[in-house]
C-alpha positions as CSV (number, residue, x, y, z in Angstrom):
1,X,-180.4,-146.2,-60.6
2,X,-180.7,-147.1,-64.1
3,X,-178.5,-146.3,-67.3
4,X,-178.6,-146.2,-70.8
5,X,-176.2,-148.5,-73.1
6,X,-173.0,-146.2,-72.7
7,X,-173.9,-146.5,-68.6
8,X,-175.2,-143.0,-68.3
9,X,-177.7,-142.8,-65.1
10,X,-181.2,-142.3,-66.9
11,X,-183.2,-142.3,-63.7
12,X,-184.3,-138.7,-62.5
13,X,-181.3,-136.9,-64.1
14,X,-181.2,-133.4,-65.3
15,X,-184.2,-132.0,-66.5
16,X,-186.4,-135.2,-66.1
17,X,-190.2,-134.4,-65.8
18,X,-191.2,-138.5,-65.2
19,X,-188.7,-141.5,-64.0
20,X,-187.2,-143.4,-66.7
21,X,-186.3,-147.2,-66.8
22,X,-183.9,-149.2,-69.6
23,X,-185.6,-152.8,-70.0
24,X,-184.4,-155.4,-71.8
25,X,-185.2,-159.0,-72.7
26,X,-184.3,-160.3,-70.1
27,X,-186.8,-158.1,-67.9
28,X,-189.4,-156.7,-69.1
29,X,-192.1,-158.8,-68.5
30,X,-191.0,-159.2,-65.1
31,X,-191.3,-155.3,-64.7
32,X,-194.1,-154.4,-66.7
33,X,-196.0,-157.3,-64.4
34,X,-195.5,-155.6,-61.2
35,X,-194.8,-152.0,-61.8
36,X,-197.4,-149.7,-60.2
37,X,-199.1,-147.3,-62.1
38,X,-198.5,-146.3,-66.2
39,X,-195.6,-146.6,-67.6
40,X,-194.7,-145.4,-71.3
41,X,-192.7,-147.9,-73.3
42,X,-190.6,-146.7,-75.9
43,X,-188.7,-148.9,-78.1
44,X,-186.0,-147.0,-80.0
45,X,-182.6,-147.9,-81.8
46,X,-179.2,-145.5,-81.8
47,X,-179.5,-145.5,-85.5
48,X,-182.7,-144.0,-85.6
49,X,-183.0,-140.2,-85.5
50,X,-186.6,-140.0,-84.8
51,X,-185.8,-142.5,-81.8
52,X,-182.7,-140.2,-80.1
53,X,-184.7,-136.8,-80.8
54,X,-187.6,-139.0,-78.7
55,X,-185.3,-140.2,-76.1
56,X,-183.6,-136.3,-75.4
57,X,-187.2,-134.9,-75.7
58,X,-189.4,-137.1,-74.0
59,X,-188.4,-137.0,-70.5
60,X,-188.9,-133.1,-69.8
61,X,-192.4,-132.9,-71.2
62,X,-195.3,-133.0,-68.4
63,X,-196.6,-136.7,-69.5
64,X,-199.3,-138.2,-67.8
65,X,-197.3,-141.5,-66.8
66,X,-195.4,-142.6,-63.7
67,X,-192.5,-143.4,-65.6
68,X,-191.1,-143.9,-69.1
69,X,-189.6,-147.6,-70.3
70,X,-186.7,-147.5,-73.0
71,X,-186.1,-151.0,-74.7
72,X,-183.6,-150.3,-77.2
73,X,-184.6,-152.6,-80.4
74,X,-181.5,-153.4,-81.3
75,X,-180.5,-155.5,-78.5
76,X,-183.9,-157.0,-77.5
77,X,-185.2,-158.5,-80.4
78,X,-187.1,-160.8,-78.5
79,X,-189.4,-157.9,-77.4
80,X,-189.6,-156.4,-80.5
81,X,-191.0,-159.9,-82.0
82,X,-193.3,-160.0,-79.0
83,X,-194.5,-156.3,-79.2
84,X,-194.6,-156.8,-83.4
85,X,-192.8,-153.6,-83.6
86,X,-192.4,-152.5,-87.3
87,X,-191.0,-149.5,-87.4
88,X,-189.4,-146.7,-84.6
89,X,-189.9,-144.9,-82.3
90,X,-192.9,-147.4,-81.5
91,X,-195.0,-146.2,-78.0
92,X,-197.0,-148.0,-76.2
93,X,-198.6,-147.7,-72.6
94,X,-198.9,-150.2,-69.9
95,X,-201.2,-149.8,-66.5
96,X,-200.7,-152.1,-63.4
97,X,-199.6,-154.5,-65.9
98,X,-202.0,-154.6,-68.8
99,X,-201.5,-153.4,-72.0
100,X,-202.9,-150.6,-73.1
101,X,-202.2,-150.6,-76.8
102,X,-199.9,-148.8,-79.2
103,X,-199.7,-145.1,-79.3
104,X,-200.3,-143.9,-83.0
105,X,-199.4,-140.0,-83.0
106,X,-197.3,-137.5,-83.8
107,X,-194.1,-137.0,-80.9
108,X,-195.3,-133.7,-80.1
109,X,-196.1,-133.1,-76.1
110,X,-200.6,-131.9,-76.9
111,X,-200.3,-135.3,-79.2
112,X,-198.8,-137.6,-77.0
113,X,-201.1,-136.5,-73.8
114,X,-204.5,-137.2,-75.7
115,X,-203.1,-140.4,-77.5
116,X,-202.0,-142.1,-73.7
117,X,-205.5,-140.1,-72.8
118,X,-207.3,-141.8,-74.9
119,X,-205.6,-145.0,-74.7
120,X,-206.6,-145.2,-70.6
121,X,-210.2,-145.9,-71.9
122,X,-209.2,-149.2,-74.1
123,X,-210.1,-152.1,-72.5
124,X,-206.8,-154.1,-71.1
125,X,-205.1,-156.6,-72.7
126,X,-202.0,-159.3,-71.6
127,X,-199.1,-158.4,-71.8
128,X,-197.6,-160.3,-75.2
């Protein structure tokens, strides 16, 4: 089981449509490499309204993924240089290890579907 910075379990709790995993520097490549199926990666930061309306909402909407990935961009910077994240909440979706590329939509449950949709039929890229 998994939890998030104030060591709440994140994994399957409550109302949670999809599994949900906390990486950090130190493993998300490692995961990302050999997790099965599509994950959603979210990178979000406490101060960020957007990003803790994102992190209650997300989890109870039907999502086509196997699981969503929080990597809290204040304590991972090396992630957020690696992923070039500029601003918050910043999505993007990962299959059998291969980067998808970055979701650019509105956080609304029709939006998000067709953006990870849409982003299945991008070719793959490394991981960065």
């Amino acid at each position: 089981m998994y939890t998030d910075p104030e060591h709440r379990p994140i994994d399957g709790g409550g109302s949670s449509r999809v599994k949900q995993l906390e990486l950090t520097d130190l493993d998300i490549d490692q995961q990302l490499l050999g997790l099965p199926g599509l994950s959603l990666v979210v990178f979000t930061s406490v101060g960020c309204a957007s990003c803790r309306w994102a992190r209650q909402q997300l989890p109870g909407w039907p999502l086509p993924v196997d699981r969503v990935c929080w990597v809290d961009a204040g304590h991972n910077g090396g992630a957020v240089e690696r992923y070039q994240i500029f601003h918050l909440p910043a999505l993007f979706v990962v299959c059998e290890g291969q980067l998808l590329g970055q979701l650019q939509t509105r956080l609304t449950p029709p939006d998000l579907v067709d953006a990870i949709e849409q982003a299945l039929t991008r070719p793959p890229e490394e991981l960065p």
